[in-house]
Structure formats: C-alpha cells, structure tokens
VOBAMI-343200 format. One record per residue (C-alpha): residue number from 1; x, y, z. Coordinates in Angstrom, 3 decimals. Example, Ala and Ser with C-alpha at 12.3 -4.5 7.8 and 13.67 -1.06 7.14 Angstrom:
// residues 2
(1 (12.300 -4.500 7.800))
(2 (13.670 -1.060 7.140))
END
This chain:
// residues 404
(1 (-120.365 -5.093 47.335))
(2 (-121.178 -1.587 45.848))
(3 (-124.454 0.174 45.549))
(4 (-123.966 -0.047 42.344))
(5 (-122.831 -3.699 41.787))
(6 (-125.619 -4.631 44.036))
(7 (-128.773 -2.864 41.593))
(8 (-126.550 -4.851 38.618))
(9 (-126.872 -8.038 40.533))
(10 (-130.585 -7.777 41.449))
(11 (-131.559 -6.187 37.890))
(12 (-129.947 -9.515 36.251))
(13 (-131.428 -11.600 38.675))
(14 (-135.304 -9.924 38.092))
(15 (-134.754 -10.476 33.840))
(16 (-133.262 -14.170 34.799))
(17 (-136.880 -14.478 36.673))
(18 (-138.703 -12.917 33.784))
(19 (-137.008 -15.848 31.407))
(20 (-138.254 -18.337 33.736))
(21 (-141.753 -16.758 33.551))
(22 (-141.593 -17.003 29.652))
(23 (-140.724 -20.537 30.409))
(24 (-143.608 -21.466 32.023))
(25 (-145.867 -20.015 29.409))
(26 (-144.184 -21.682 26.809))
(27 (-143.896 -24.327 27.782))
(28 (-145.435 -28.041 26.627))
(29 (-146.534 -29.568 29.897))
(30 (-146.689 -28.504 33.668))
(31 (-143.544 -30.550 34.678))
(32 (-141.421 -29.381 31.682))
(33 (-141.792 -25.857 31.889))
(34 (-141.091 -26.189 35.438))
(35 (-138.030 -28.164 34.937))
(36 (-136.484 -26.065 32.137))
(37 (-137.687 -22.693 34.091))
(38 (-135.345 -23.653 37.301))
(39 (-132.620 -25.389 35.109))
(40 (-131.812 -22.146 33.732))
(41 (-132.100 -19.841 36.808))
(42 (-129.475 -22.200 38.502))
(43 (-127.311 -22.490 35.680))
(44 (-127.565 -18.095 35.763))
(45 (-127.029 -18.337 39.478))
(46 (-124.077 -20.569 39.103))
(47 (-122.439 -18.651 36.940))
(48 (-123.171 -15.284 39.351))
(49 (-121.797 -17.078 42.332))
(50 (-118.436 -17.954 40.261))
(51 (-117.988 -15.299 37.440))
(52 (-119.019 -12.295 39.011))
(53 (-116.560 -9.592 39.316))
(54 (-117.770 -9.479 43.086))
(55 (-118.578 -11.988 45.565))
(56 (-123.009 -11.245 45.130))
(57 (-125.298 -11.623 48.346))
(58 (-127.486 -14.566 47.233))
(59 (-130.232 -13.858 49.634))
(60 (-130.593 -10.520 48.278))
(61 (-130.454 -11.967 44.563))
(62 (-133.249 -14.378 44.973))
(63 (-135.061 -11.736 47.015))
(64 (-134.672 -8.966 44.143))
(65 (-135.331 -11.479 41.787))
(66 (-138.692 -12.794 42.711))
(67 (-140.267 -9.549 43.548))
(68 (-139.014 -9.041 39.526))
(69 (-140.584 -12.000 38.567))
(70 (-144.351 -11.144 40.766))
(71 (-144.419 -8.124 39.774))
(72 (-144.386 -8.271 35.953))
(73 (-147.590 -10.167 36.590))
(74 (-150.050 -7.173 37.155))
(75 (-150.023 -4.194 39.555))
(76 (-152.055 -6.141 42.219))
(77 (-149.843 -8.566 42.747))
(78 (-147.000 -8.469 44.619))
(79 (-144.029 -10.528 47.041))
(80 (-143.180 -10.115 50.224))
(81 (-139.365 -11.465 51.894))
(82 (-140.070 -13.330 55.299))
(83 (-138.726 -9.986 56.944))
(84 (-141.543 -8.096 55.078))
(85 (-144.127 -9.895 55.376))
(86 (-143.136 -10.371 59.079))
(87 (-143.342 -6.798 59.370))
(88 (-146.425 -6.444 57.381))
(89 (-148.334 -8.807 59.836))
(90 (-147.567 -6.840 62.707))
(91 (-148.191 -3.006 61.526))
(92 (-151.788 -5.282 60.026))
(93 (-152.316 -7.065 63.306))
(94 (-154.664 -3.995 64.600))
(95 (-157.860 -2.003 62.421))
(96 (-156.133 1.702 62.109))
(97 (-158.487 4.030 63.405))
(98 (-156.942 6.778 60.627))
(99 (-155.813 6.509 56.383))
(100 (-154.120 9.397 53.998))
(101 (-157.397 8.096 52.209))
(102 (-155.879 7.273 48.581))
(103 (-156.576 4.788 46.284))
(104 (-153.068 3.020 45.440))
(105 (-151.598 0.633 42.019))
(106 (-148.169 -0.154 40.828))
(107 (-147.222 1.872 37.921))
(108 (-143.426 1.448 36.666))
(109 (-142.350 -0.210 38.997))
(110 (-143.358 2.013 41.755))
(111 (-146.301 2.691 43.860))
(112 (-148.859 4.920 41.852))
(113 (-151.959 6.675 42.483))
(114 (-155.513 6.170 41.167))
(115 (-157.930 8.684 43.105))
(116 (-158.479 10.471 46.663))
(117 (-161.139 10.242 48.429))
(118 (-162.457 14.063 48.841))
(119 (-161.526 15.566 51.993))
(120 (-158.958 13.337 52.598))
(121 (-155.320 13.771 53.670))
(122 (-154.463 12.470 50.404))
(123 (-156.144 15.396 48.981))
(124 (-155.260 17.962 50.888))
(125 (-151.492 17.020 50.406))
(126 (-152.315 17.612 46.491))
(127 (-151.669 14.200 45.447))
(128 (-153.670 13.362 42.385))
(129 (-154.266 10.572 39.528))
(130 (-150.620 9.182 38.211))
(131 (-148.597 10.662 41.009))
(132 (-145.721 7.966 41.507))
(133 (-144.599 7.807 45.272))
(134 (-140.873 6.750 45.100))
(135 (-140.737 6.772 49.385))
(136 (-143.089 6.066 52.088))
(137 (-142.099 6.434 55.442))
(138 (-138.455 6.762 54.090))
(139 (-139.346 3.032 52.376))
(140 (-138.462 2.747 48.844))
(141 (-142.243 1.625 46.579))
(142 (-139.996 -0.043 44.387))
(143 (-139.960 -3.362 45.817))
(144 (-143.560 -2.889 47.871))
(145 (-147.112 -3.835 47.673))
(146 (-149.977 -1.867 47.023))
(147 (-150.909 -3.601 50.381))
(148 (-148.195 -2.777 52.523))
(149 (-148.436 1.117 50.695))
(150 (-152.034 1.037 52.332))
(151 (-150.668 -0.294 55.394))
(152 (-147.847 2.765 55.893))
(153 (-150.478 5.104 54.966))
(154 (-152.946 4.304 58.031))
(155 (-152.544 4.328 61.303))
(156 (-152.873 6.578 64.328))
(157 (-155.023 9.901 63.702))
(158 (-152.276 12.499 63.799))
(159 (-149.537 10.739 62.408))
(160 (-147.289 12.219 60.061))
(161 (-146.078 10.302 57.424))
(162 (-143.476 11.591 55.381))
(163 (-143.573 10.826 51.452))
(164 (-141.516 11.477 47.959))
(165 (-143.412 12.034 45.051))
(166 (-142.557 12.488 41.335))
(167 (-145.718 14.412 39.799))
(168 (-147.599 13.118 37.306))
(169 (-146.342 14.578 33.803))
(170 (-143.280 16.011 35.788))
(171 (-139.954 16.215 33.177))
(172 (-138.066 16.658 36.564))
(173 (-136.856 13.281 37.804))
(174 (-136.031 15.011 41.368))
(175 (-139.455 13.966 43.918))
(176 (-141.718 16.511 46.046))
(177 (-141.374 15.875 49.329))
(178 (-144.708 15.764 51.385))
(179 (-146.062 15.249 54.700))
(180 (-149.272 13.688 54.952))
(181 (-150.925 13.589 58.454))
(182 (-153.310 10.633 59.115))
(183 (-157.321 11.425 59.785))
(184 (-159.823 9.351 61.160))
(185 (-162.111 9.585 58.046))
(186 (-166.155 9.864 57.539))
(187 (-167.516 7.113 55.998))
(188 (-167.892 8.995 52.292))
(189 (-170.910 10.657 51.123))
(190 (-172.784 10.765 48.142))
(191 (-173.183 14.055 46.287))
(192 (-176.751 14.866 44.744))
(193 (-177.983 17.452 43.292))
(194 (-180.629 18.598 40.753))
(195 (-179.954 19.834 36.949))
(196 (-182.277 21.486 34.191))
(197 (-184.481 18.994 32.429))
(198 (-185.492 17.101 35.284))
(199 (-182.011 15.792 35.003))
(200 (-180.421 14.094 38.257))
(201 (-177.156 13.980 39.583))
(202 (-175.531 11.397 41.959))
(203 (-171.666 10.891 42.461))
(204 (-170.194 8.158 44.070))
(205 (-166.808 8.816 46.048))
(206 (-166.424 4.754 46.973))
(207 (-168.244 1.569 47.431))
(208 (-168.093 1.045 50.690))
(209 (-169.990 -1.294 52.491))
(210 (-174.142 -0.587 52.279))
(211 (-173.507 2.104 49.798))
(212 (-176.127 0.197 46.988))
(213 (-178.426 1.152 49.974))
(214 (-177.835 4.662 49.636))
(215 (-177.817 4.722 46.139))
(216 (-181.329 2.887 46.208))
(217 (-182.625 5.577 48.865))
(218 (-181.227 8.359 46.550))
(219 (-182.721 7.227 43.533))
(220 (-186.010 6.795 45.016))
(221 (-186.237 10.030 46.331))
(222 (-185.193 11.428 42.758))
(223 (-188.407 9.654 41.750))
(224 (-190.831 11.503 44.228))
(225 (-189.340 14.414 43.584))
(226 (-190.320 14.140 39.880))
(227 (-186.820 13.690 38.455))
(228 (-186.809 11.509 35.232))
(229 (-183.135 10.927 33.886))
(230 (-179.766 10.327 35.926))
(231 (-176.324 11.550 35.347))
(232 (-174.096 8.648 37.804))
(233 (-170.959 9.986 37.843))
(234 (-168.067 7.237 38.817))
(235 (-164.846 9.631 37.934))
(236 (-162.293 9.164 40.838))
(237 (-164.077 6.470 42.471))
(238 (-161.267 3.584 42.515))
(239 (-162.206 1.544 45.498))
(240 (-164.593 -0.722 47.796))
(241 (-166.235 -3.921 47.608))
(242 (-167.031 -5.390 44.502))
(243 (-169.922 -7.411 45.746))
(244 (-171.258 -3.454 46.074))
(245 (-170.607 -2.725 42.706))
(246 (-172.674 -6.142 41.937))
(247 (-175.649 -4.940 43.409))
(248 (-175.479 -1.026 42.772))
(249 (-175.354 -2.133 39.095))
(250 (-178.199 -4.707 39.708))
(251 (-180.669 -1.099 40.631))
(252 (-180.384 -0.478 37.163))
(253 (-180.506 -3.992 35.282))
(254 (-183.780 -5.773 34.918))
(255 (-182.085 -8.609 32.783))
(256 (-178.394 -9.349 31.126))
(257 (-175.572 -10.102 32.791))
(258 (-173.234 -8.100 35.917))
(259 (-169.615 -9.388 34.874))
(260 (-168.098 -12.640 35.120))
(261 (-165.615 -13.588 37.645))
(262 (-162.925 -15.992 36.102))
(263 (-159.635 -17.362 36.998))
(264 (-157.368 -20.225 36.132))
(265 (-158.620 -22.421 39.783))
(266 (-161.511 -19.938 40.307))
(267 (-164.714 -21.730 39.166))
(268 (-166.796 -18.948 36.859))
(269 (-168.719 -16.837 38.669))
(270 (-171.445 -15.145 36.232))
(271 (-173.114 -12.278 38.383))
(272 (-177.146 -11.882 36.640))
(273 (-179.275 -8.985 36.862))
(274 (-182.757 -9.061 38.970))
(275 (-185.711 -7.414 37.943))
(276 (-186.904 -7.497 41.336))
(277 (-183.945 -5.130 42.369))
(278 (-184.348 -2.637 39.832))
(279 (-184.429 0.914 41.877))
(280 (-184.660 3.103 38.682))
(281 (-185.897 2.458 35.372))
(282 (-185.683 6.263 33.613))
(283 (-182.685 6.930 31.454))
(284 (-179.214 6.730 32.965))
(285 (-175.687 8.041 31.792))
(286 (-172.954 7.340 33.263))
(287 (-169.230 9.421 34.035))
(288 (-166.270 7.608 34.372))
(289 (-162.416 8.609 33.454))
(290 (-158.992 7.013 34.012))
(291 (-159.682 7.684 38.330))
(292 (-162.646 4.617 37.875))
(293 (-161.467 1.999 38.785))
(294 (-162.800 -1.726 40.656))
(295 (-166.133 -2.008 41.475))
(296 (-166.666 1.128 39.917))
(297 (-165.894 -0.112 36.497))
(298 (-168.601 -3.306 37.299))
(299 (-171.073 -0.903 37.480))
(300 (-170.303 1.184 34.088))
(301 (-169.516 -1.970 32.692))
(302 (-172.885 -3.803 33.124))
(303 (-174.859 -0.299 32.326))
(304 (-172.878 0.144 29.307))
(305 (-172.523 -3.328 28.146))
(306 (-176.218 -4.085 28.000))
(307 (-177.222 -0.842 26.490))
(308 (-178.997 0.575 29.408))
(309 (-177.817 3.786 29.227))
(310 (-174.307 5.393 27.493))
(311 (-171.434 5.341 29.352))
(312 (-169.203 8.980 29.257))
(313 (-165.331 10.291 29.655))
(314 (-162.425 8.111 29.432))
(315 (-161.306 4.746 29.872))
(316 (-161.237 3.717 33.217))
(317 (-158.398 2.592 35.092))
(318 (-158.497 -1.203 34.735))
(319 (-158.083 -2.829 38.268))
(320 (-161.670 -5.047 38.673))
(321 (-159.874 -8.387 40.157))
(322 (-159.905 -10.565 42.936))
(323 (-156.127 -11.365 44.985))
(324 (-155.400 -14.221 47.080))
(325 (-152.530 -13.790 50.106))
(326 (-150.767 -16.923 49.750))
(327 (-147.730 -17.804 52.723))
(328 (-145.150 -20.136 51.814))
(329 (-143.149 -22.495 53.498))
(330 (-140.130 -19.964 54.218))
(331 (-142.190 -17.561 55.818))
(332 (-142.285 -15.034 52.596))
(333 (-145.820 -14.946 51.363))
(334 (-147.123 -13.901 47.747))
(335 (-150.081 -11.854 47.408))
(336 (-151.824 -13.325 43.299))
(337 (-154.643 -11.931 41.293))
(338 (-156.400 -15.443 40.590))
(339 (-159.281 -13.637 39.446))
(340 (-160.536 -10.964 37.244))
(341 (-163.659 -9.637 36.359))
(342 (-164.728 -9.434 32.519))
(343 (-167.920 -7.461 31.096))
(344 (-171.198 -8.346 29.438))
(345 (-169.168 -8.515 26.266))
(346 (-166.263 -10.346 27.305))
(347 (-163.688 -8.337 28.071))
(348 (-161.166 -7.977 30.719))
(349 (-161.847 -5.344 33.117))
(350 (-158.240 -5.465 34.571))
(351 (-156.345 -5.975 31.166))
(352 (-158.331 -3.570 28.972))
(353 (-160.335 -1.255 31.452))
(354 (-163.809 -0.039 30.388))
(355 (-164.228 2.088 27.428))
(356 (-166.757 4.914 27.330))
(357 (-169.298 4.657 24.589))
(358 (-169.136 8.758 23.919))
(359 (-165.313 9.884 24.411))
(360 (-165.260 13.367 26.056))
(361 (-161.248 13.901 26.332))
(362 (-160.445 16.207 29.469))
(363 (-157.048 15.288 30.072))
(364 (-153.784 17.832 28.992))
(365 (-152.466 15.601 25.672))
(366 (-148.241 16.477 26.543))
(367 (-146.287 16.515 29.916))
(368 (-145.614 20.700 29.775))
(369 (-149.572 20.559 30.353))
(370 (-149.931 17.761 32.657))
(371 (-147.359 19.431 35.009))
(372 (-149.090 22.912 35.056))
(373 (-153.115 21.753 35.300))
(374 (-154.359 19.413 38.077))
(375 (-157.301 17.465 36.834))
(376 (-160.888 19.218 38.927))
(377 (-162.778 16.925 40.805))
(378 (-166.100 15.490 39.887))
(379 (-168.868 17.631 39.970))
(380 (-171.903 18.602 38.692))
(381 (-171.399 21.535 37.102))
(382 (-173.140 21.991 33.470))
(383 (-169.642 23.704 32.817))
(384 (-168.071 20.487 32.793))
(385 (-167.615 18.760 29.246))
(386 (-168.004 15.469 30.543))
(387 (-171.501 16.520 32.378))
(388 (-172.517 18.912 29.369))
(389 (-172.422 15.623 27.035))
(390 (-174.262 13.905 29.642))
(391 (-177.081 16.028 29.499))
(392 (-177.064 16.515 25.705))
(393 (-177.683 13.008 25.428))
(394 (-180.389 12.809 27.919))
(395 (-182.236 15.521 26.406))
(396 (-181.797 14.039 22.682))
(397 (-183.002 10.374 24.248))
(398 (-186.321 12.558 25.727))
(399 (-186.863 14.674 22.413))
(400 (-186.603 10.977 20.549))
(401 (-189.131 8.928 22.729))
(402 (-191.536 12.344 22.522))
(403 (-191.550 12.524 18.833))
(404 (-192.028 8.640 18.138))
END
C-alpha cells in the first residue's frame, strides 16, 4: 500500500473514531452508546477490509485511528501502540540527568511549545511560545505524547538531539531544522528586584518542588526591607507541581477558595485558603500572558478570582489538569486528563484559561509580524507595558487608600 493510500486509510479511520466519540456523548445510557459506538466502527471497518481499492493494514488502521480518537480529547492526553509505549518505558526506566528544558502541549495535531525555561537549551536553540515541532529525534509529533516529547528531549548531558520546527506565525510550511544539545540544568531561580514606589518585583521561572518556600523567604525579606506592593510576574512560567501552585497562592489568601479539582471519578477536591499561611498582605498584581500555564494559572487564578489583587497581560495558556497513565490489556496504554482544575468563580482552567482583569496586548496581531518579532522575556523593566500597567495600578491603589 502507498504512502499515500496509507494517510487515506488512517485519516478515515481517526474521523470513524471521532463518530464513535460523538456516540458516546450522545448517547442515552452507558451500554447503548457503547453498543452503537462499536457497531458502526465495525460496520466502517468491514467495509475497508472489502471495498477498499487496496488491501489496508488493519493494525495500522486501528492504531491511527485511536490515537485520532485520544487525541481530540485535549492536548494532555494522548495513546500509546504496545510498541510505543514499550519503548517509552524503557527510554523512562532511568531519571535523565539532562532536558532541552521546554515546556511542551499538542497544538494541531503536533507537538507545540508553551515556554523555556531561561538559560535553557530550549532557549538558546531560539525556540519560543507556539513553535510546532513536526520531528524529534527524526520521530514524527504527529502521533506522540507530550510525555514521550519530554522523554526524547532529556537524557544524557551532551546529547544532541536533532529537531524540525515550523515557527510560530511562519507562512512557510517548510520546518527549521535545529540541534538542541541536552544540559544538566540548575534548579531555576527566582528573579527579584526593586522598582520606584516601594514597588517589588518577583518572577517565577517554574514551580518546582519547595519553590512556595522561596517565594515566602522572598517576600519576607521585601517586608524588612520596607517594600510595600508586589508586581508577581507568572509570564512564561508553564510548569511544576500544582500542589506548589496551591500553597504559593495560599501566601497571599487569608480566606476564599484555591481552585477546585473535579473530574468525572475524581471526588471534588476544593483547595481553601489559610490565614495562618499568609506571607504578604500589601497589595499584589500579578503578570501572566499566553506562556502561563498549570500551576501558574492556580496561582493568578485564586489572586484574581477573590479580588486580592488585579491580575495583568493576556490569557494564559489553559493546561491546569491532572492525567492518569492507564495500561491496557494489549500492552498499549492511554495516558487521560480525569481531572481539571476550575477557579474561585467556576471556570475551567484547562478549557477557558485565565483571563487577566486589565488586558495589556503585547503580542504582533498578523503572521508577517509574528514571523519577524520574537516575544522578550519577562522582566522587570518599567519599559515593559505589561510592568508599566502594573505599577500604574499600584500607585493609583496607594494614592486611593491615602486620600480616604
């Protein structure tokens, strides 16, 4: 069978999926939906096997199809054939001592890129915020996980991995080809620094584990140093533990609630602020854009959400949710977001991301743009919109509670 015929086979096979997934929504009752959902796919895969100008690989069908049918679920969630996740278990067995340190999601149908960590291989190589990697390692993203992405991104320190990128905004279809050598990375450190005003800064890269810690030891040293407001800036930090978003968020919370934690067979999970916790009581703003994303957008969630200080930039990416890796009997294995995480006012983090209370706009509107400007990194600079608008508003809050 052709290339070509092949793609045709697999591309009917992944919409013949998506019709059973449509089934199962509409459907009356459990066992219906099921029945009618598989009654079709065989009488499609019947018809395949015996109409088909060619004679199809049915392994390769089934294959194409469910990774169709998984991954029109969300970005996070993915399938793996009993080869790949075979494979995936073994390069996974080990910790890797080195990472292109990037912060990966499914865009399109191919892997995608949220944020780098700074310093990073990932940075260095120039990759940046809606980058689509078409190869990895000479692997084709189109049929991958974000998890084994992260997987052929680590490994030795020193290793070269070789990728193909289509750049964000690009009219080109043709991909940039990159090599990104592996580093053994720091664990990532938080930026402070001191504006006008009495105005603090503090940027986040990634919450890593013990980083509410840091934050807490920051913040108090911003108070004995006579610093009464905080700028929090969250732009391009897209991973870490949630549980550390949780408590960074709970510094700032005396009362209200975190986010909730639901799922279809996940039993609520309402995270509460706790006075006792509270780290910094002064006036807070907070940065985020479209590179915030997890635990990130807990924390500018819960700030904004209860009204504890404005929140300032962009929508964030939208990826706060919890996956399970699920095996199955043939030795493929699924990997399901059974979880996501919703705000003080109710909405999906992972469907709807978080929006800012005060838009600043600093993205190019139309792709001739987005090809020629890179977005800058965070920083503190009062030469920044986003951080100018930060401090106009902390100012205004201070001339406001002086006058009354």
């Amino acid at each position: 069978m052709s290339s070509l015929t092949k793609k045709i086979v697999i591309g009917l096979s992944v919409a013949v999926f998506a019709y059973v997934a449509t089934g199962y929504v509409l459907g009356r009752s459990t066992d219906d939906r099921a029945y009618r959902a598989l009654s079709v796919y065989s009488e499609v895969l019947e018809h395949i096997q015996h109409d088909y100008v060619d004679d199809p690989s049915i392994p390769t069908v089934t294959a194409g199809a469910l990774h169709g049918l998984v991954d029109s679920l969300d970005p996070q969630s993915g399938y793996m054939s009993p080869f790949e996740y075979t494979d995936y278990k073994q390069k996974s067995a080990n910790p890797s001592e080195a990472s292109a340190g990037v912060a990966l999601t499914k865009r399109i149908g191919y892997i995608s890129v949220i944020a780098t960590l700074p310093g990073s291989p990932a940075e260095k190589a120039g990759l940046h915020l809606g980058d689509l990697i078409e190869k990895i390692a000479g692997f084709t993203t189109s049929q991958m996980t974000v998890d084994q992405a992260q997987v052929l991104l680590s490994g030795a320190s020193g290793t070269v991995v070789k990728l193909s990128v289509i750049r964000r905004g690009k009219t080109e279809p043709e991909p940039d080809e990159l090599d990104i050598t592996l580093e053994k990375l720091a664990a990532p450190k938080l930026t402070e620094d001191k504006l006008p005003g009495d105005i603090a800064y503090l940027h986040v890269p990634e919450f890593t584990e013990g980083v509410t810690k840091e934050i807490r030891d920051a913040l108090a040293q911003f108070n004995r140093e006579g610093e009464h407001k905080l700028i929090l800036d969250l732009r391009d930090c897209a991973a870490g533990d949630d549980r550390e978003g949780i408590s960074t968020a709970q510094l700032f919370l005396a009362s209200g609630t975190i986010a909730t934690l639901k799922g279809q067979t996940v039993t609520p999970e309402v995270s509460a602020a706790d006075a006792s916790k509270v780290a910094w009581k002064q006036p807070v703003t907070v940065l985020i854009g479209s590179g915030t994303a997890g635990a990130a957008e807990i924390v500018a969630g819960a700030i904004g959400g209860n009204h504890r200080g404005e929140t300032i930039g962009t929508r964030t990416y939208g990826t706060a949710s919890m996956q399970k890796l699920i095996q199955l009997d043939d030795g493929s294995a699924l990997i399901l977001t059974v979880a996501t995480y919703y705000t003080p006012d109710g909405k999906e983090i992972a469907a709807e991301g978080v929006d800012p209370t005060t838009v600043v706009q600093t993205s190019p509107e139309n792709a001739e743009e987005m090809e020629e400007v890179n977005p800058s990194p965070p920083s503190s600079s009062p030469d920044d919109p986003v951080v100018k608008k930060a401090i106009e508003i902390l100012q205004a809050a201070s001339t406001e509670r002086k006058a009354a």
